[in-house]
C-alpha positions, 0 to 999 in steps of 0.5 A: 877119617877125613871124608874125600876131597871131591873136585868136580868139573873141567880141570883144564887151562881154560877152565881153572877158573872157577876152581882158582877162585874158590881156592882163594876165598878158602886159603888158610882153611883147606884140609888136608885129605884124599882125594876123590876123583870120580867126579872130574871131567877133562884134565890137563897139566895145569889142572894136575899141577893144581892139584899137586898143590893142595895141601897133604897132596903128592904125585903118589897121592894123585896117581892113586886116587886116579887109579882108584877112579879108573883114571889112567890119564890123571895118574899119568899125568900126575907122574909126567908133571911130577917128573918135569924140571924146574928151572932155576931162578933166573939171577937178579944181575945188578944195574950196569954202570955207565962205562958198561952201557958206553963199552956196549955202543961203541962195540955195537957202533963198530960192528955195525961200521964192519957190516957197512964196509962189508957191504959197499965192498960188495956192492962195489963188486957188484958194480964192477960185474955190471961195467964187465957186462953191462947186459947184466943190467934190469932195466925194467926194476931200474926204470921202476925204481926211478919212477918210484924214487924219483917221479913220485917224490916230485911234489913233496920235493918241489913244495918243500924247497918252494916253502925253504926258498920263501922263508930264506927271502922273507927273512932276508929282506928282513934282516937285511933291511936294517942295513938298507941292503934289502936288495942283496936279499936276491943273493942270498936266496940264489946262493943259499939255494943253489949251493946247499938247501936244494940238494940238503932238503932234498937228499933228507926227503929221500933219506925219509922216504926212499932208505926206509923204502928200501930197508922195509922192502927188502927187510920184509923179503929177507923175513919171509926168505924171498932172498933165500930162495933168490939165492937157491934159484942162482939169482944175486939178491944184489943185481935184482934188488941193490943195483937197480935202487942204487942206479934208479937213486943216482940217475934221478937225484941230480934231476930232482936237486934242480927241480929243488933249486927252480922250487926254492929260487920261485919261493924266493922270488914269490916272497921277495917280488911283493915284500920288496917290489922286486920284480921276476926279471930283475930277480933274475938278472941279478941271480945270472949276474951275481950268483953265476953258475958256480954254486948251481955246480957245486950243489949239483956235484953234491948229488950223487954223494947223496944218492949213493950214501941214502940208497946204499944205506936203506939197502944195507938195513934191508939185508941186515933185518933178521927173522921178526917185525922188531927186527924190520923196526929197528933197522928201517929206523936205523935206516932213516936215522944213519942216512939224515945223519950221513947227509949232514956230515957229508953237507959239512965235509962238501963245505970245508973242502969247498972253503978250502978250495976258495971257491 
């Protein structure tokens, strides 16, 4: 008779290890035969499992040489793992097609223009609640949410637009001077600021820095079940979170544009007062005599188009995020990704009913 198989020491998850590796080097060379189990120390399911799988041995087998060892809990566990279902290999599906992958996108990217219009509707409720009772209003979340959308972006917006305003004059009178025109470089800054770079470059540094904003901050209380809890207390997630971020952008917006356009025409003259011996005063007059006011109008008017699209999209993101941190990833790009690609086509949409209009 074959003497006892003798296992020793801890056959537990953590301390497989060493019995693991001595296994592998005797592969092919361990017998079949029972079992001593006088010598184990702790065991748990994956050192049963372990010993199931040694050769010649079965959960019968174990519980006895465990009963024999005056180990209950071996032979209990032997039974419960021998017991325990396996589940089914998962099926290899094959590779899908490209009219799949497409069919996926456009039922994602419908469900996902279902979802926005859901939520402007609400959000259009919520504003006719407010104009019903203007006490409604939180005019201290709304004033923070001005300064911190708008007061604190006042550097990277100002700066961005004096660097655009620069580059705009410098190639310009670049340009323009192999046409011995290099004046009318005045023009197409106070035009190509006034009327879309201003309101353009600003609208995409609150879309990157307000929508993802949004998205995270209310994302982050939806994982954590803030808004919940809101809604169990009686308050309206939408007039403590939406509508202050929705008014705070579109008060400040049209104020940051014009800082937008004073930052890109002071680049613009910065660059063309040296390059061209232009100076301040003849830059300016020729922006009020031929420029005029009405392209500084129609960049305005552009304003709160973008302010509504950037903080109802971030906002919508933010109510969108499920229960984990993938989830708060995706859709605070998402957020920034929609709301770029929102300011650009609107830009196109202002621009060919402008054309249309003459002006």
């Amino acid at each position: 008779m074959d003497p006892p198989l003798t296992p020793t020491g801890d056959w537990t998850a953590t301390g497989l290890t060493p019995a693991m590796t001595r296994l592998a080097q005797s592969a092919g060379t361990v017998r079949a035969g029972p079992l001593d189990l006088t010598r184990v120390n702790r065991v748990d399911t994956a050192g049963v499992e372990l010993l199931l799988e040694w050769p010649g041995q079965t959960a019968d087998a174990v519980a006895a040489a465990a009963l024999a060892a005056d180990r209950p809990d071996i032979a209990h566990l032997s039974q419960l793992v021998a017991s325990a279902p396996v589940a089914p290999p998962r099926p290899r599906s094959a590779p899908d097609g490209w009219l799949a992958i497409v069919g996926r996108r456009v039922a994602a990217g419908g469900d996902d223009l279902v979802e926005n219009l859901a939520f402007y509707g609400e959000l259009l409720t919520a504003l006719g609640r407010l104009l019903r009772r203007p006490a409604r209003l939180r005019l201290a979340p709304t004033l923070t949410q001005i300064e911190r959308t708008g007061l604190d972006a006042v550097p990277i917006i100002g700066s961005a637009n004096v660097f655009v305003g620069a580059t705009i004059g410098f190639l310009g009178a670049s340009l323009l001077a192999q046409f011995g025109a290099s004046v009318f470089a005045v023009e197409l800054v106070g035009v190509s600021v006034l009327r879309e770079f201003a309101v353009l470059i600003t609208a995409i540094i609150l879309a990157g820095r307000s929508a993802s904003s949004f998205a995270a901050e209310i994302g982050a209380m939806k994982m954590t079940q803030e808004i919940d809890a809101m809604r169990v207390m009686g308050v309206d997630p939408f007039d403590s979170l939406v509508l202050p971020r929705f008014l705070g952008m579109l008060a400040i917006m049209p104020f940051l544009t014009l800082l937008g356009m004073i930052a890109g025409l002071a680049g613009g003259m910065l660059v063309l007062w040296p390059v061209l011996d232009l100076s301040p005063e003849f830059f300016l007059t020729r922006i009020v005599d031929n420029v005029g006011l009405k392209h500084f109008w129609l960049g305005l008017a552009k304003a709160p188009v973008m302010a509504v699209v950037v903080a109802a999209i971030g906002c919508r993101h933010g109510f969108a995020t499920g229960d984990d941190v993938d989830q708060l990833g995706r859709h605070v790009t998402s957020a920034v990704v929609q709301a770029l690609f929102a300011i650009l086509a609107i830009d196109a949409v202002f621009a060919l009913i402008f054309m249309e209009m003459g002006l």
